[in-house]
Backbone as CSV, one residue per row, in Angstrom:
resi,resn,N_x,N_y,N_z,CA_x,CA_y,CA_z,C_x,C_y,C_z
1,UNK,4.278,-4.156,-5.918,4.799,-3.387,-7.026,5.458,-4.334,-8.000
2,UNK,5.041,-4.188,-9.369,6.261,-4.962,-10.385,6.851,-3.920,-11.008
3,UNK,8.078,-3.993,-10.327,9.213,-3.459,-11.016,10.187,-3.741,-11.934
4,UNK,10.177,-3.848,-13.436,10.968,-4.723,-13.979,11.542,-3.867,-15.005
5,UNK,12.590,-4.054,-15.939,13.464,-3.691,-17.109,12.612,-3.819,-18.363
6,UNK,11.776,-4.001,-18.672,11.303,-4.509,-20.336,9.499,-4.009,-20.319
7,UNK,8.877,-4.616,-20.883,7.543,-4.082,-21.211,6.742,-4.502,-19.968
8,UNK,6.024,-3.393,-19.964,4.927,-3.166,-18.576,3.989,-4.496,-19.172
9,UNK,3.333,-4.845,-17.434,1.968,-5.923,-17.846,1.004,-4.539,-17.404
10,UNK,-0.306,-5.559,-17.654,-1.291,-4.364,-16.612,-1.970,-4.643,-15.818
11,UNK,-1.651,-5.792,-15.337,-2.278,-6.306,-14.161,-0.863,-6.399,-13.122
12,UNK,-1.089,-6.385,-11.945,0.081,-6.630,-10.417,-0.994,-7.385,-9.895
13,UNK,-0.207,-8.787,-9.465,-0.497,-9.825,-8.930,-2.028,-10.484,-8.890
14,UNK,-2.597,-10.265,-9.719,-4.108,-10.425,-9.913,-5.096,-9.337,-10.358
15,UNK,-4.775,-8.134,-9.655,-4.971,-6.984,-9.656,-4.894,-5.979,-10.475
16,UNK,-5.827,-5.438,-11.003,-5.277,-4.191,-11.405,-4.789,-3.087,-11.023
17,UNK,-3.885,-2.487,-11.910,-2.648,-1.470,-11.031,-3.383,-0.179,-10.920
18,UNK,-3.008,0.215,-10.111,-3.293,1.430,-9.414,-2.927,2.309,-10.582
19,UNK,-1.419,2.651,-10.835,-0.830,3.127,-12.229,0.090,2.658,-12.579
20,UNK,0.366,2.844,-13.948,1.108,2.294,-15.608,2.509,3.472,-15.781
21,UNK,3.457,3.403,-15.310,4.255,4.109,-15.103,5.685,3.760,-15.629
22,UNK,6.549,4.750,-16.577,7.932,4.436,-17.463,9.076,5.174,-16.652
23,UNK,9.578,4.774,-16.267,10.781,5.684,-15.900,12.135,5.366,-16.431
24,UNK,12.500,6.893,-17.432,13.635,6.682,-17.902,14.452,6.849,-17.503
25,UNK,15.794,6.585,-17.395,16.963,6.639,-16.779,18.345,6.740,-17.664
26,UNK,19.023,7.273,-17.028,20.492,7.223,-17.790,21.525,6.561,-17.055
27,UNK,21.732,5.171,-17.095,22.507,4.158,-16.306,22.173,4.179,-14.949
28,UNK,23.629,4.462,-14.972,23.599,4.473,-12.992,24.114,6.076,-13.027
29,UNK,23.695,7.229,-13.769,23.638,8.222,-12.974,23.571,8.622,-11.519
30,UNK,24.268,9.363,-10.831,23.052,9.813,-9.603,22.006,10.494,-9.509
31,UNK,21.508,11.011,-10.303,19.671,11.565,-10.525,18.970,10.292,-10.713
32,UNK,19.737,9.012,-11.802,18.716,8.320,-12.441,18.882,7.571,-11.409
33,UNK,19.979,7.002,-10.246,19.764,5.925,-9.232,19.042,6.727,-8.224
34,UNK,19.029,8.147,-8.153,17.519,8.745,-6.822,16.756,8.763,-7.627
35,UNK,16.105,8.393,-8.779,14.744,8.694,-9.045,14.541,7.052,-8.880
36,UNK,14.887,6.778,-9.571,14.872,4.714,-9.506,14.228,4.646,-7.607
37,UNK,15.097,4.787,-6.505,14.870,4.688,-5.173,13.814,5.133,-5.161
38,UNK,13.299,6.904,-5.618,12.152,7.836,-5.040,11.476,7.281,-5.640
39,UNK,10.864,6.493,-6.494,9.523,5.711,-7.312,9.423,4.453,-6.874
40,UNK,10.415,3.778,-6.675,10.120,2.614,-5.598,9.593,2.854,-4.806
41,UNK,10.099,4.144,-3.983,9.727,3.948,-2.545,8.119,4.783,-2.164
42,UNK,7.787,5.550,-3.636,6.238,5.561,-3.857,5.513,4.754,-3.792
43,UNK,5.971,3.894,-4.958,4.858,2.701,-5.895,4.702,1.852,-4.275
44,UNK,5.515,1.725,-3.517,5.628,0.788,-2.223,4.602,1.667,-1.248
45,UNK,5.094,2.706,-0.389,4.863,3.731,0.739,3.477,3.970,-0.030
46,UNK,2.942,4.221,-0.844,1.635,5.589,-0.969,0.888,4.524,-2.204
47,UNK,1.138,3.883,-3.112,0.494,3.067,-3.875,0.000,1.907,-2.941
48,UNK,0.849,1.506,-2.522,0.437,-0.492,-1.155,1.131,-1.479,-2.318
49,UNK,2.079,-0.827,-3.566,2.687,-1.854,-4.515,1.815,-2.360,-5.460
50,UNK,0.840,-1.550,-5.557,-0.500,-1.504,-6.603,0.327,-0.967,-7.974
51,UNK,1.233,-0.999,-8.315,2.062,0.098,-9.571,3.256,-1.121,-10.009
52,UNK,2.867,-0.962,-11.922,2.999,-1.287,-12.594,4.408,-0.180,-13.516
53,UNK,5.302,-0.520,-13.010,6.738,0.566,-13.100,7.493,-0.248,-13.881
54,UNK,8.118,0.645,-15.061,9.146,-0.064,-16.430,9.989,0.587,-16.023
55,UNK,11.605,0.434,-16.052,12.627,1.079,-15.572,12.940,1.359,-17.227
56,UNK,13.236,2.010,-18.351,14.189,1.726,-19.094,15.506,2.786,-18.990
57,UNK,16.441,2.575,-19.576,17.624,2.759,-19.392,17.502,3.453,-20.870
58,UNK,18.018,4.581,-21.025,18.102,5.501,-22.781,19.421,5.200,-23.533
59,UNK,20.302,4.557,-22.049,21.580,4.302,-22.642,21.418,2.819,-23.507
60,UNK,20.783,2.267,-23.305,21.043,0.951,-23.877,19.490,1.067,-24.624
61,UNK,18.456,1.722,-24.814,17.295,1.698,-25.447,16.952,2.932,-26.008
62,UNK,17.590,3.812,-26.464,17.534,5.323,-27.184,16.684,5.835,-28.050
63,UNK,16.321,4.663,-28.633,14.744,4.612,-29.718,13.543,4.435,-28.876
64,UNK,13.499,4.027,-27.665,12.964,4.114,-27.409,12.452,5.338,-26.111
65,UNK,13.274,6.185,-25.817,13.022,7.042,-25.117,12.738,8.056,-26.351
66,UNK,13.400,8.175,-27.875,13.279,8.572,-28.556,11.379,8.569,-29.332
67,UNK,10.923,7.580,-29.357,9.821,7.239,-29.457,8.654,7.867,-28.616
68,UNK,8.841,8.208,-27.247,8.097,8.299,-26.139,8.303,10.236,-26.181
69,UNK,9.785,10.497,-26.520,9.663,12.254,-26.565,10.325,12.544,-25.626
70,UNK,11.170,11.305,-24.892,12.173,11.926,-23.734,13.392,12.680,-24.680
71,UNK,13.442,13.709,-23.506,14.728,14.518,-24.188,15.995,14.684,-22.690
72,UNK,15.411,14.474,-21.734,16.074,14.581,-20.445,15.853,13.799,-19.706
73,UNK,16.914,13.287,-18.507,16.595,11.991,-17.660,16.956,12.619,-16.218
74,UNK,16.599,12.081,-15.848,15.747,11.007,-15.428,13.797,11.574,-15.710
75,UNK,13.112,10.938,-16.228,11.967,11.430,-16.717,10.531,10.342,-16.409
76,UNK,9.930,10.388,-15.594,8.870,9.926,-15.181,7.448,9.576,-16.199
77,UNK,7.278,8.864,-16.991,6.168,8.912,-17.677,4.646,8.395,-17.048
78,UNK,3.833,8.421,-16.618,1.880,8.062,-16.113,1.798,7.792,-17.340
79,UNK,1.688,6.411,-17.428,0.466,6.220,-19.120,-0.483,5.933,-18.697
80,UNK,-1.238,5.362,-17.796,-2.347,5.050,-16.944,-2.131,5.450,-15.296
81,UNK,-3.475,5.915,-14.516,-4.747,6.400,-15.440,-4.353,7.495,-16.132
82,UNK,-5.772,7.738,-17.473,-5.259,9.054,-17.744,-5.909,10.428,-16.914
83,UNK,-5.555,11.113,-17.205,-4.920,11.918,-17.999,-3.381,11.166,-18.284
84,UNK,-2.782,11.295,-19.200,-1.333,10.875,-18.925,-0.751,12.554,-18.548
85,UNK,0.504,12.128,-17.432,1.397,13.055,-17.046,3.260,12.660,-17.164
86,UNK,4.216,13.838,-16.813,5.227,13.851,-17.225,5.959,14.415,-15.532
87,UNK,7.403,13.510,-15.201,7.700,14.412,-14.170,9.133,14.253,-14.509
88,UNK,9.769,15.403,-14.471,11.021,15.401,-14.879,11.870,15.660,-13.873
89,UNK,13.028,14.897,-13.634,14.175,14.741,-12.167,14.217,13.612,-11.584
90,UNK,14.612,13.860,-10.138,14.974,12.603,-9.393,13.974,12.410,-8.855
91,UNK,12.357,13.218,-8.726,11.451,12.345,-8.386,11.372,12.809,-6.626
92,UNK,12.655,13.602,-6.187,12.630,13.956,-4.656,11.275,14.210,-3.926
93,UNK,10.844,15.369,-5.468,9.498,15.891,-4.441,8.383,15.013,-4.732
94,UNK,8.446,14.511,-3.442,7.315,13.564,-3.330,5.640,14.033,-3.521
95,UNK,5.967,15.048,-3.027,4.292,15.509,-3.096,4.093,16.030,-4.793
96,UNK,4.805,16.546,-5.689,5.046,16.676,-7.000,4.314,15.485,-7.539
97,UNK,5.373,14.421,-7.210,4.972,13.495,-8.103,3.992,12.736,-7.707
98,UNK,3.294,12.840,-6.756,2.217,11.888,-6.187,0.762,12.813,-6.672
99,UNK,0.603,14.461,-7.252,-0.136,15.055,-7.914,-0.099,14.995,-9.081
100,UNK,1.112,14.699,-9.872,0.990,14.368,-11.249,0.590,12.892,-11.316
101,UNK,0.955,12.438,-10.401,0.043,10.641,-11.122,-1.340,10.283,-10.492
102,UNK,-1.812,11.271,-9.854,-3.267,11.746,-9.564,-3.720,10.768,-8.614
103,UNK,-2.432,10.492,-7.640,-2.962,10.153,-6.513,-2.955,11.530,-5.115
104,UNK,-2.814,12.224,-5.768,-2.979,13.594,-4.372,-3.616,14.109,-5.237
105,UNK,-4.687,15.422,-5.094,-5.042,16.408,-5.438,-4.719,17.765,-4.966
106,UNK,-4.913,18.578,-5.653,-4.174,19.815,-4.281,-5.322,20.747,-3.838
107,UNK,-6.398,20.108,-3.653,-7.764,20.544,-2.530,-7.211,19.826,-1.132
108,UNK,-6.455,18.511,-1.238,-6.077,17.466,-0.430,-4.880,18.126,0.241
109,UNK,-4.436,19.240,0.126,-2.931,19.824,0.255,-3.206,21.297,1.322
């Protein structure tokens, strides 16, 4: 998994990523530090660290959550693959968010 603060690459470690994924946050909230954990512990557990994850922070980058159409945080953005999708919260429900970034289907469920 590359997990980093600033602009996504699109390749992980040679590889191309599984998915292209923004997650906004509001500091160290406690929603935005369980969603931060619950997407790690995706992109790791159910991706194999194939995921290409931007943390930004709205507190210190506001134009840019502004830009993207966040209005609430903690907020999950899929820019790749598409379809693009949206998951809004801490990210708990795992099976939620593992159908919006179109690694589950719910024939699979």
């Amino acid at each position: 998994m590359n997990a980093r603060r600033g602009k996504p690459e699109k390749a992980v470690n040679g590889s191309k990523a599984v998915a292209v994924l923004r997650l906004y946050v509001a500091g160290d909230a406690p929603n935005s530090v369980q969603a931060v954990l619950n997407i790690e512990a995706i992109c790791r557990d159910d991706l194999g660290g194939a995921c290409d994850l931007e943390i930004i922070d709205v507190l210190q980058h506001p134009q840019r959550a502004m830009a993207a159409g966040v209005v609430v945080t903690p907020t999950l953005n899929k820019d790749y693959p598409l379809p693009t999708a949206q998951v809004v919260g801490n990210l708990s429900d795992k099976l939620r968010v593992l159908l919006a970034i179109g690694i589950r289907s719910p024939e699979n469920d």
